[in-house]
PyMOL Python script that loads the backbone (N, CA, C, O; Angstrom):
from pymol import cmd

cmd.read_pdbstr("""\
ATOM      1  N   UNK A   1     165.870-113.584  20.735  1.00  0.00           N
ATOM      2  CA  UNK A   1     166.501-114.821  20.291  1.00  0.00           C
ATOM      3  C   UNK A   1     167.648-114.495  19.341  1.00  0.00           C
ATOM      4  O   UNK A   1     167.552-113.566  18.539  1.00  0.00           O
ATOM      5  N   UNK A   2     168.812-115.320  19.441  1.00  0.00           N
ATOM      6  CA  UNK A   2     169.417-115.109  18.784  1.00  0.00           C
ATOM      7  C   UNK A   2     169.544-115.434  17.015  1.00  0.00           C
ATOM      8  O   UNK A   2     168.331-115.575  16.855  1.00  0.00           O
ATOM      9  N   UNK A   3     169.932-115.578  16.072  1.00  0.00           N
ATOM     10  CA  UNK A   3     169.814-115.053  14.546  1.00  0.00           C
ATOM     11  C   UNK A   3     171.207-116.734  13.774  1.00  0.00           C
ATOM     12  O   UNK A   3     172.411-116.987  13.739  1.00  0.00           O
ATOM     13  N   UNK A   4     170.206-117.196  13.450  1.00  0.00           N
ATOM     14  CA  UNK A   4     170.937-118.835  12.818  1.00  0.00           C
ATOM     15  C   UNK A   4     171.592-119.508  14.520  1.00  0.00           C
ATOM     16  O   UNK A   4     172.753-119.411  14.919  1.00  0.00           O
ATOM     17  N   UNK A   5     170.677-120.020  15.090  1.00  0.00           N
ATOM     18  CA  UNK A   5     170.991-120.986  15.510  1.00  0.00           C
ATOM     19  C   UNK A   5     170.211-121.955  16.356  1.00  0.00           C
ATOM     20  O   UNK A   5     170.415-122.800  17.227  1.00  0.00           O
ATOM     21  N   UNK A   6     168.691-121.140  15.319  1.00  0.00           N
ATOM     22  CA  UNK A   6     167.582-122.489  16.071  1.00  0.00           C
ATOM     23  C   UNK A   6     167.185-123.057  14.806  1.00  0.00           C
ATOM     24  O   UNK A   6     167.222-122.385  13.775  1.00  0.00           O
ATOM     25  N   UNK A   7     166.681-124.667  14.839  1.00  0.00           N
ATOM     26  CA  UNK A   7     165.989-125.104  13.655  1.00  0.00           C
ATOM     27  C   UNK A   7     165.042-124.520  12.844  1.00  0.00           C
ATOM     28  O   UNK A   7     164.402-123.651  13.437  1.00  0.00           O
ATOM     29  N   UNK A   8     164.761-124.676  11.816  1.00  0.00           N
ATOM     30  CA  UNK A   8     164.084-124.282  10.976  1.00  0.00           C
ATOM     31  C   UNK A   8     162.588-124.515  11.717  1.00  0.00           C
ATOM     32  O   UNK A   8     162.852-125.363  12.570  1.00  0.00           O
ATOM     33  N   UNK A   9     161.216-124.213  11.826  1.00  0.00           N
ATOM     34  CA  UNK A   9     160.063-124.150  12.210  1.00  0.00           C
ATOM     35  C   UNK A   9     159.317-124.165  10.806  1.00  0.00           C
ATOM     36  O   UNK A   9     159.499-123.409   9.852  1.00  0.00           O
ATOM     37  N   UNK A  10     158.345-125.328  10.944  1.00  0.00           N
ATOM     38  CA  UNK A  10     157.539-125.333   9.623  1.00  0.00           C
ATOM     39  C   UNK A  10     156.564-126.398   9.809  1.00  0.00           C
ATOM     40  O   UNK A  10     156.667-127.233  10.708  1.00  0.00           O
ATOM     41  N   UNK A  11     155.299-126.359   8.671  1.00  0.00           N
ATOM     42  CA  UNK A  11     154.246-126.581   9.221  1.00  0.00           C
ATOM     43  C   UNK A  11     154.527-128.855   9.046  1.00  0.00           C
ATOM     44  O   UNK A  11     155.314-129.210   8.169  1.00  0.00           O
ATOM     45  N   UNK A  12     154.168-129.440   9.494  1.00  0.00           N
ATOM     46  CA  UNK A  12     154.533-131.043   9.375  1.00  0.00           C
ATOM     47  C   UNK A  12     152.743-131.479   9.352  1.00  0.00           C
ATOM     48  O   UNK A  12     151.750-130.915   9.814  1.00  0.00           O
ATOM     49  N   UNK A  13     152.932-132.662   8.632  1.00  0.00           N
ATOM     50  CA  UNK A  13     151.709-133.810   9.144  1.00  0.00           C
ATOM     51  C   UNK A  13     152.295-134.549   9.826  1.00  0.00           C
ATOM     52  O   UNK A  13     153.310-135.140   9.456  1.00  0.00           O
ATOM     53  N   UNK A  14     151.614-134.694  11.288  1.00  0.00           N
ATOM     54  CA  UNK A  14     152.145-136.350  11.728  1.00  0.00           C
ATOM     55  C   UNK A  14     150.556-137.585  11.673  1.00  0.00           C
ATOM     56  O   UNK A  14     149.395-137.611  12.081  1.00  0.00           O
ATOM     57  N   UNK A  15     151.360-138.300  11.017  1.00  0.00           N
ATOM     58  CA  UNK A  15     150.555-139.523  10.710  1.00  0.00           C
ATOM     59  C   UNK A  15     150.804-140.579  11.424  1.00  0.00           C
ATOM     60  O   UNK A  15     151.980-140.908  11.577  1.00  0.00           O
ATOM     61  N   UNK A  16     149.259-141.700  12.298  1.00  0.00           N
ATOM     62  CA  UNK A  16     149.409-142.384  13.113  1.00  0.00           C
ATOM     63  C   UNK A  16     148.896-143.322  11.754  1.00  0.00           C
ATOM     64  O   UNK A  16     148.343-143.047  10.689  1.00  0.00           O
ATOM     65  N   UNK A  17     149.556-144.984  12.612  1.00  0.00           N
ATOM     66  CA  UNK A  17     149.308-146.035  11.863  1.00  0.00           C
ATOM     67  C   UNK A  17     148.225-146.292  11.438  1.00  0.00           C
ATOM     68  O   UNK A  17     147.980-146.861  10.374  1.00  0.00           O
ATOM     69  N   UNK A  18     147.060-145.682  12.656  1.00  0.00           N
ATOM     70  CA  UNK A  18     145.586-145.932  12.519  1.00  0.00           C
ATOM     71  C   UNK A  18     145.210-145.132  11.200  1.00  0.00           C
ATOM     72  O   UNK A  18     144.075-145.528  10.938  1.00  0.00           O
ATOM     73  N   UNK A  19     145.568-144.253  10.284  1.00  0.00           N
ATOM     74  CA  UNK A  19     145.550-143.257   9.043  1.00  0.00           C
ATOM     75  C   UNK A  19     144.873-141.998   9.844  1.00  0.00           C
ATOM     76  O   UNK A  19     144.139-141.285   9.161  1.00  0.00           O
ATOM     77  N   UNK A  20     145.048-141.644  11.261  1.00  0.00           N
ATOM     78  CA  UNK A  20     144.823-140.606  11.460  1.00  0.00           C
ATOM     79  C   UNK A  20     145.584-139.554  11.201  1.00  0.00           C
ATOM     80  O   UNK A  20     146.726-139.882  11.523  1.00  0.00           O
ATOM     81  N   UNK A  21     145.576-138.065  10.645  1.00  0.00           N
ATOM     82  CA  UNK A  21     146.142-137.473   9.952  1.00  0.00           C
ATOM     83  C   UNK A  21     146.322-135.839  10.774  1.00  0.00           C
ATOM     84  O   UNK A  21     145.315-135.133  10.719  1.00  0.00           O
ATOM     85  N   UNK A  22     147.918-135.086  11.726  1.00  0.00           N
ATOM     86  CA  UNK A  22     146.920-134.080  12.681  1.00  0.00           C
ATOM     87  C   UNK A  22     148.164-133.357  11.703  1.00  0.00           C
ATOM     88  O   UNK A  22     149.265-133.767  11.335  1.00  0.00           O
ATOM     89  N   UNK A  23     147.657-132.501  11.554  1.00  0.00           N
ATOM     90  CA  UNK A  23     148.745-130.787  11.026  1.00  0.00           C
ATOM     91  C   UNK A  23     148.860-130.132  11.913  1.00  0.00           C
ATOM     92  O   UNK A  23     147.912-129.634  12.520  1.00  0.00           O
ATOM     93  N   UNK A  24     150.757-129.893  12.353  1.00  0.00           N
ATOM     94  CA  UNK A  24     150.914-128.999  13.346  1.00  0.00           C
ATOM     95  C   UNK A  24     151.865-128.136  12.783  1.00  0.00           C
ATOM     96  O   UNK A  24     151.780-127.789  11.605  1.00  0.00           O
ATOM     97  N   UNK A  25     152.902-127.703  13.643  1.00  0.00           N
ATOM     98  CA  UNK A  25     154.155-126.893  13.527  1.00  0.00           C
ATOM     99  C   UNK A  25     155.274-127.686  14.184  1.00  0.00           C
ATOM    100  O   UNK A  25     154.906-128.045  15.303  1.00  0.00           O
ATOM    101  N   UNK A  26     156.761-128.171  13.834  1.00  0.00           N
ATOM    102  CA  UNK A  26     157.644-128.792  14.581  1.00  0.00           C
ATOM    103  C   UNK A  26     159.051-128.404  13.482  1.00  0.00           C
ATOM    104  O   UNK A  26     158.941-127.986  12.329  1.00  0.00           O
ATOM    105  N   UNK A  27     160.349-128.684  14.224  1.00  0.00           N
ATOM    106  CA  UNK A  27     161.277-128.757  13.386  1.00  0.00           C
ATOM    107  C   UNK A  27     161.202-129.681  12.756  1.00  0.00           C
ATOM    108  O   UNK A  27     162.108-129.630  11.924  1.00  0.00           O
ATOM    109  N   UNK A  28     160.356-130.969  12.590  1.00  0.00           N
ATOM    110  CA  UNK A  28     160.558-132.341  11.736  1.00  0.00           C
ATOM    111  C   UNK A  28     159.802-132.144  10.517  1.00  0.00           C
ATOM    112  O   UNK A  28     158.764-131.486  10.458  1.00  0.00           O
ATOM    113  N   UNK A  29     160.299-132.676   9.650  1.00  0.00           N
ATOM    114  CA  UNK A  29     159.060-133.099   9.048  1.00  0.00           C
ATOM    115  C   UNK A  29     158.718-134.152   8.694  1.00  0.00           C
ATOM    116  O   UNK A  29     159.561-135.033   8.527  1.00  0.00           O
ATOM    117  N   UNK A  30     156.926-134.457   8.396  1.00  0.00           N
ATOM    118  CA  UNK A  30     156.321-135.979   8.085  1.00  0.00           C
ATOM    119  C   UNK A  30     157.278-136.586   9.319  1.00  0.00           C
ATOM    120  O   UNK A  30     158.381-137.126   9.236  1.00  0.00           O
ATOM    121  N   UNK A  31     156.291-136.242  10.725  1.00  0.00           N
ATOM    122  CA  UNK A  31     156.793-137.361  11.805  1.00  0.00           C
ATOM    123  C   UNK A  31     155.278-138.880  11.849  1.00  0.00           C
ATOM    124  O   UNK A  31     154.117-138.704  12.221  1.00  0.00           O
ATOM    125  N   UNK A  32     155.704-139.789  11.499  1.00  0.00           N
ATOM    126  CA  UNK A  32     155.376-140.619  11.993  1.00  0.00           C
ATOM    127  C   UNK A  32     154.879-141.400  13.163  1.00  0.00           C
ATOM    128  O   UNK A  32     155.843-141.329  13.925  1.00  0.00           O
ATOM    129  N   UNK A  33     153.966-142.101  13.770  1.00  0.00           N
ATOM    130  CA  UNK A  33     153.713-142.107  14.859  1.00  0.00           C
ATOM    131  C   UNK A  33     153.028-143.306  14.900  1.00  0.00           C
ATOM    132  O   UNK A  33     152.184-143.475  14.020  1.00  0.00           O
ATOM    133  N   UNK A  34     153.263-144.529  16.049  1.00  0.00           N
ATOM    134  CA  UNK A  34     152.583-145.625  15.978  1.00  0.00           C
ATOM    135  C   UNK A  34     150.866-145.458  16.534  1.00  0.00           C
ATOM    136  O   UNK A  34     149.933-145.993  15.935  1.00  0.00           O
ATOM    137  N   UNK A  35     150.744-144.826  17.465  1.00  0.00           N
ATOM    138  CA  UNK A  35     149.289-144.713  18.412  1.00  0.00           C
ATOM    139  C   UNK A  35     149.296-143.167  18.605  1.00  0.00           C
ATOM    140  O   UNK A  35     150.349-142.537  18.702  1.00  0.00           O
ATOM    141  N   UNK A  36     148.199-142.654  18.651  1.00  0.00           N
ATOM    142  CA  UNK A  36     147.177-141.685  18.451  1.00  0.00           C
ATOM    143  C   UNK A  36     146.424-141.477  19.215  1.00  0.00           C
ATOM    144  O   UNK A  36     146.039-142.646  19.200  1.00  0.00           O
ATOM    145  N   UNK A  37     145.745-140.993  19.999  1.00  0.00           N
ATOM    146  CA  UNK A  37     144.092-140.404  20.728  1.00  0.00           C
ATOM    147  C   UNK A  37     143.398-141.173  20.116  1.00  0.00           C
ATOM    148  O   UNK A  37     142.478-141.726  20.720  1.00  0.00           O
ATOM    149  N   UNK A  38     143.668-141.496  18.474  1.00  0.00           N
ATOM    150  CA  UNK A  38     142.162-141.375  17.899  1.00  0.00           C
ATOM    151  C   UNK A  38     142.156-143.480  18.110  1.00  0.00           C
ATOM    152  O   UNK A  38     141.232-144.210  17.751  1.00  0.00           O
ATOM    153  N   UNK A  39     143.176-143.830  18.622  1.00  0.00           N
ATOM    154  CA  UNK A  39     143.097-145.282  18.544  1.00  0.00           C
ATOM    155  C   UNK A  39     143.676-146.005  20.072  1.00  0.00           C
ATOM    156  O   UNK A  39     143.540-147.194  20.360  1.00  0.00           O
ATOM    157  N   UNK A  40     144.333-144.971  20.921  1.00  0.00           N
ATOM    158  CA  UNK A  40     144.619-145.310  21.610  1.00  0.00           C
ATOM    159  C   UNK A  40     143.602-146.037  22.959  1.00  0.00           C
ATOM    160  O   UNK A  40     142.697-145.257  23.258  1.00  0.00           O
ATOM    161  N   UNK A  41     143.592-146.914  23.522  1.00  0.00           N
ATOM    162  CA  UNK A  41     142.633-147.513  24.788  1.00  0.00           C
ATOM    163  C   UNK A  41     142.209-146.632  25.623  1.00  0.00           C
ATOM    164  O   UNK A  41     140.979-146.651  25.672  1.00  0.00           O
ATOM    165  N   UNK A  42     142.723-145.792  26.369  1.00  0.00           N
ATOM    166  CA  UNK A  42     142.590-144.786  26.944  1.00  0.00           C
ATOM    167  C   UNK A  42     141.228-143.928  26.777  1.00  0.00           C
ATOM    168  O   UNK A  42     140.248-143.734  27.496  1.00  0.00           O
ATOM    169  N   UNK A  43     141.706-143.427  25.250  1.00  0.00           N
ATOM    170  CA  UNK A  43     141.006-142.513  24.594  1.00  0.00           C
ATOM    171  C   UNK A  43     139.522-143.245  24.023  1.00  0.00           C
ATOM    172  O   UNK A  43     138.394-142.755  23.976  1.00  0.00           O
ATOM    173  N   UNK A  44     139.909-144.336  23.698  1.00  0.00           N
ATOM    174  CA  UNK A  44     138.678-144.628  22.932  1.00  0.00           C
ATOM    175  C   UNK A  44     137.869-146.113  23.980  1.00  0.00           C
ATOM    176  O   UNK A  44     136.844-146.614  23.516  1.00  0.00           O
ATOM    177  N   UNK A  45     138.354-146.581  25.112  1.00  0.00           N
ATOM    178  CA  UNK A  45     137.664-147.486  25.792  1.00  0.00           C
ATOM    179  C   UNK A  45     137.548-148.999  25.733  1.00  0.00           C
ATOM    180  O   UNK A  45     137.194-149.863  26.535  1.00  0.00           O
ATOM    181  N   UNK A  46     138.014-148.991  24.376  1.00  0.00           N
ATOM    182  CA  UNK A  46     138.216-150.199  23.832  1.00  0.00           C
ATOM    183  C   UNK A  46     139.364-150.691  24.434  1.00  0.00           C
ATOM    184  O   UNK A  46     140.330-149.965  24.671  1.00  0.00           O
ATOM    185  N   UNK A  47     139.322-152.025  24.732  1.00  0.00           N
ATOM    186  CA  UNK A  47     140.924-152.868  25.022  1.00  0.00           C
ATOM    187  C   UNK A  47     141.681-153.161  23.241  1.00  0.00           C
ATOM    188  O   UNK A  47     141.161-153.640  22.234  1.00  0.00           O
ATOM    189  N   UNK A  48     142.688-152.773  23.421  1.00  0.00           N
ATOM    190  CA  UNK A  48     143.690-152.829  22.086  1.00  0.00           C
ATOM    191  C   UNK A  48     145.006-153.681  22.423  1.00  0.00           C
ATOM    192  O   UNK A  48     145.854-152.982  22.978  1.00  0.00           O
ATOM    193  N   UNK A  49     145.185-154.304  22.332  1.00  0.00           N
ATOM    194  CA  UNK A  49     146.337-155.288  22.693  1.00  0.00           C
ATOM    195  C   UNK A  49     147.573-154.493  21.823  1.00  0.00           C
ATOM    196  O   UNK A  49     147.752-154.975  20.704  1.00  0.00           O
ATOM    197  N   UNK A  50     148.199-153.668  22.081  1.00  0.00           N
ATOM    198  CA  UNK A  50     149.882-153.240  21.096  1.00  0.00           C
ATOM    199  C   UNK A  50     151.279-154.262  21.938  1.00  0.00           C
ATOM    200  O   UNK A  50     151.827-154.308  23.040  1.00  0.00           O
ATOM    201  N   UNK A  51     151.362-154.945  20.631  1.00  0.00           N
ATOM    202  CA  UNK A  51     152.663-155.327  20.926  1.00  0.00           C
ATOM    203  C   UNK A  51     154.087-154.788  20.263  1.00  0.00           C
ATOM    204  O   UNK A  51     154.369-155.133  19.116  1.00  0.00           O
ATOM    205  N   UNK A  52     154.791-154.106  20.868  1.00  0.00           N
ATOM    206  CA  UNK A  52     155.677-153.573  20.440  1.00  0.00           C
ATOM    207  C   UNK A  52     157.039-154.779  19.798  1.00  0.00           C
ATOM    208  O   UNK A  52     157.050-155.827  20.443  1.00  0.00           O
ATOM    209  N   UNK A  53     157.716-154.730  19.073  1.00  0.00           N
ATOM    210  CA  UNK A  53     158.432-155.875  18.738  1.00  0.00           C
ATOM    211  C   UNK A  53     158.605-156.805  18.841  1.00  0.00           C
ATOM    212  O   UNK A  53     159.695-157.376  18.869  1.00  0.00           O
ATOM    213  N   UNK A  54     157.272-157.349  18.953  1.00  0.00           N
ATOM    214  CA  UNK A  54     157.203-159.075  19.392  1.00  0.00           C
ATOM    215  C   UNK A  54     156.990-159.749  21.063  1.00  0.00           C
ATOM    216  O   UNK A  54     156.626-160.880  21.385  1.00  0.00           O
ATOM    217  N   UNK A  55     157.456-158.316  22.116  1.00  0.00           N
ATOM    218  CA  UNK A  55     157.179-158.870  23.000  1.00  0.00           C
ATOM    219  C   UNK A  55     156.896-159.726  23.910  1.00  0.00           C
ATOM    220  O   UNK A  55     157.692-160.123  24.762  1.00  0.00           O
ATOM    221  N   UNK A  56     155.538-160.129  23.772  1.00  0.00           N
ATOM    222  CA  UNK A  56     154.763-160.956  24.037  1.00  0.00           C
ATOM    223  C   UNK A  56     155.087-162.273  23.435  1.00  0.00           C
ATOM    224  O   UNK A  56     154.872-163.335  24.020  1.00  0.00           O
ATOM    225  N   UNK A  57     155.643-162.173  22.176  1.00  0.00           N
ATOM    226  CA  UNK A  57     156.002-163.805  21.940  1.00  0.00           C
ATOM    227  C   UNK A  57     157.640-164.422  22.462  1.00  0.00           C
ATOM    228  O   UNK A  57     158.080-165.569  22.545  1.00  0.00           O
ATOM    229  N   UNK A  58     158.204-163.176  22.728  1.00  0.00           N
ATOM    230  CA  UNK A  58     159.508-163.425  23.737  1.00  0.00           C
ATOM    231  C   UNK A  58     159.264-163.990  24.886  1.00  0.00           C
ATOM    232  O   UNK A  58     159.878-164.970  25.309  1.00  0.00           O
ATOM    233  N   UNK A  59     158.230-163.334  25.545  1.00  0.00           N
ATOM    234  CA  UNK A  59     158.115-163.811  26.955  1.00  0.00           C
ATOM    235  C   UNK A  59     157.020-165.245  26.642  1.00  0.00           C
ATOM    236  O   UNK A  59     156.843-166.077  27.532  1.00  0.00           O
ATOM    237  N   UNK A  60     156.514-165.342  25.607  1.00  0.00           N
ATOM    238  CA  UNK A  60     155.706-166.811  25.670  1.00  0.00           C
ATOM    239  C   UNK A  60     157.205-167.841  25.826  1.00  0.00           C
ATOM    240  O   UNK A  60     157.444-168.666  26.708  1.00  0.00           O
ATOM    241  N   UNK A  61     157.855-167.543  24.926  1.00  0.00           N
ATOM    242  CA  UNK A  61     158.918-168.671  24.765  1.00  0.00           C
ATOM    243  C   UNK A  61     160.031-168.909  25.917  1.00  0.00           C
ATOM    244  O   UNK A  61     160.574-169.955  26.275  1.00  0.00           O
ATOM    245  N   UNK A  62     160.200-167.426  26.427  1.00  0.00           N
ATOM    246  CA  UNK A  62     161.259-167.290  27.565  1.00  0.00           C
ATOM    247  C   UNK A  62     160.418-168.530  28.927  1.00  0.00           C
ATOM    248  O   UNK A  62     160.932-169.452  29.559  1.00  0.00           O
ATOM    249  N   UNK A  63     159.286-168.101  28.932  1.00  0.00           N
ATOM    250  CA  UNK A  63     158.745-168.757  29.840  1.00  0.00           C
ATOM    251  C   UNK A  63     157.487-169.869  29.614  1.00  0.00           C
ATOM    252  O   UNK A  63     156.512-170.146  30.312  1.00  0.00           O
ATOM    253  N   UNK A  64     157.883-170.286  28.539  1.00  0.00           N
ATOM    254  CA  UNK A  64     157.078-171.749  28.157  1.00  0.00           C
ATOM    255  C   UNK A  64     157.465-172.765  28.902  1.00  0.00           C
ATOM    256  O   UNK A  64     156.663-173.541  29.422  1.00  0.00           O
ATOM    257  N   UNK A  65     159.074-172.875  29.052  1.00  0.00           N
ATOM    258  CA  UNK A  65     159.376-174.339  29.735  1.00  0.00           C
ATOM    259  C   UNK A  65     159.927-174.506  31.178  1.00  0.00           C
ATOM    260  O   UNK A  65     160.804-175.188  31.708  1.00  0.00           O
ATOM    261  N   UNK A  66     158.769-173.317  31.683  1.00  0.00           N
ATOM    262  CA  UNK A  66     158.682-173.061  33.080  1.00  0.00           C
ATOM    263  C   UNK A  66     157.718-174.015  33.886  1.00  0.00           C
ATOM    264  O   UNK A  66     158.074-174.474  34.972  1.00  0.00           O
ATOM    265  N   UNK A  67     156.720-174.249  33.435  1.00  0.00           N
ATOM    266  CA  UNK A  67     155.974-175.407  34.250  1.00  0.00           C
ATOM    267  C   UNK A  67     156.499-176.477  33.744  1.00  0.00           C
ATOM    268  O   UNK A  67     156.799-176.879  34.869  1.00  0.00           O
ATOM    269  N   UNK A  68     156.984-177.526  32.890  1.00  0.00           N
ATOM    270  CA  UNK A  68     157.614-178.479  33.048  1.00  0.00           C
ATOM    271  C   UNK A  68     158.796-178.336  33.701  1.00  0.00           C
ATOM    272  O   UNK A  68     159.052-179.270  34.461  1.00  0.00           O
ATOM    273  N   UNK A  69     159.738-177.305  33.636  1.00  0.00           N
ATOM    274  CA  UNK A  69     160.783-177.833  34.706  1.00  0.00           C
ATOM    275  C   UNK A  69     160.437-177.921  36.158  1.00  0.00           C
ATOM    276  O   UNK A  69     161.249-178.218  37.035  1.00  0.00           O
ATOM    277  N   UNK A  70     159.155-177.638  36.353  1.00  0.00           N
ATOM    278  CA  UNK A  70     158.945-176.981  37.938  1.00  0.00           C
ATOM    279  C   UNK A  70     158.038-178.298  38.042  1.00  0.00           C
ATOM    280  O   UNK A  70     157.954-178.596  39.234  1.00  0.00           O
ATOM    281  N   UNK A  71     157.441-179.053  37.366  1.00  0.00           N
ATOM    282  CA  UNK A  71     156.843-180.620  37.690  1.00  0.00           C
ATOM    283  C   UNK A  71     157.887-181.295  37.977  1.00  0.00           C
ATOM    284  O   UNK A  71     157.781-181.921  39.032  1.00  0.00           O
ATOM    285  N   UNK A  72     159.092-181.431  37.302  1.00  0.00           N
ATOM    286  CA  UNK A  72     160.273-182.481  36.917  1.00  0.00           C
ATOM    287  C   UNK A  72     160.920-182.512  38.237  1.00  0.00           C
ATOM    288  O   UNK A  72     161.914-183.215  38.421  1.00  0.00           O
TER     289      UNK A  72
END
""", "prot")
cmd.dss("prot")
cmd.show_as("cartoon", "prot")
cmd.util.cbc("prot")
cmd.orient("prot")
């Protein structure tokens, strides 16, 4: 490899919202992270509803005044 011209390598926590806590190695540090293994549906079986920026209340409103125009 060549000599100054890869990122720095060092040890990081990345922390999920759930306060799960994993120590690795990355060029970042303290990466942040919304979902995890330790919370994700998948992983744990449980249904978890994630709404990412509101989503779900966009599309309530985008398409609320869809059955009244479609009676009218």
């Amino acid at each position: 490899m060549k000599k100054d011209i890869h990122p720095g390598y060092q040890q990081t926590n990345i922390t999920c919202a759930c306060g799960n806590t994993v120590v690795t190695g990355s060029t970042k540090k303290d990466i942040k992270i919304e979902i995890c293994s330790q919370c994700h549906p998948f992983f744990t079986g449980k249904q978890k509803l994630v709404d990412t920026a509101g989503r779900i209340e966009r599309f309530k409103q985008k398409y609320a005044t869809f059955n009244t125009k479609k009676q009218a």
